[in-house]
Steps between C-alpha positions, in 0.01 A plus 500: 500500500594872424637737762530886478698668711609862475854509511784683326690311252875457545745358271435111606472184323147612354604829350784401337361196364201720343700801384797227338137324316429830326835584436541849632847570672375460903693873537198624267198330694566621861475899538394725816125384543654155522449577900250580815426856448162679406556508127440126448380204665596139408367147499661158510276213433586171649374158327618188738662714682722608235529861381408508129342772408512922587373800406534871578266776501641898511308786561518707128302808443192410700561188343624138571754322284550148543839389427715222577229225458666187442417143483812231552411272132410199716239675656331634213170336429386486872276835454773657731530831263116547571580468884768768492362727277136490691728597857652812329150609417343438836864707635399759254147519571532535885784814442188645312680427174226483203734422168775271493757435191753294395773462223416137423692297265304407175498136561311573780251772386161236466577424850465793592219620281310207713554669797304781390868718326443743232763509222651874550823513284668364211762263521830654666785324598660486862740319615511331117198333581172618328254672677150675503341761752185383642273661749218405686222696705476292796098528668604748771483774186171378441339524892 
């Protein structure tokens, strides 16, 4: 069963297992919201008791980004990316947060659309990995 816990994410095992999967340089992935402070908050989800999956949500003009969401390849399949992307909503709901966004790579863009994400952007590249802009409205707008 899936745990979430909200934790920041150091540079174990997990992180540099995800960050060496994607192939970004692990001095590229970890920046200054990468801690506890007010600007972000973090999640860790546990399955077995193993960490496999995070994400990160920061605070962006009256907005919140998710970032850092990350499934280790095993995992996948286990409807854990649902899990962790439904906790950064209910974090951004009860900060009073109403839109959240994400720059999600385009392999995973009908996931997201399933969860309710509106297409935003054309495709841009970060990291050299393609991505798209996609937004949501989350219900608190609509109260």
């Amino acid at each position: 069963m899936a745990d979430i816990h909200p934790l920041p994410v150091e540079e174990g095992d997990f992180s540099r297992n995800a960050v060496k999967e994607q192939g970004v340089p692990l001095d590229d992935e970890f920046d200054e919201f990468d801690t506890l402070n007010e600007l972000s908050e973090h999640i860790l989800v546990y399955y077995n008791e193993q960490p496999v999956g995070t994400g990160r949500i920061r605070w962006v003009d009256g907005s919140g980004k998710f970032e850092r969401i990350c499934i280790l390849e095993s995992y996948r399949k286990f409807g854990l990316g649902r899990v962790i992307i439904e906790a950064l909503e209910e974090i951004a709901e009860e900060k009073g947060v109403s839109r959240v966004k994400l720059h999600g790579q385009t392999q995973a863009e009908g996931f997201y659309k399933k969860l309710g994400y509106q297409t935003s952007s054309s495709i841009f590249m970060e990291d050299g990995i393609p991505h798209i802009l996609m937004i949501k409205e989350l219900s608190a707008a609509q109260l």
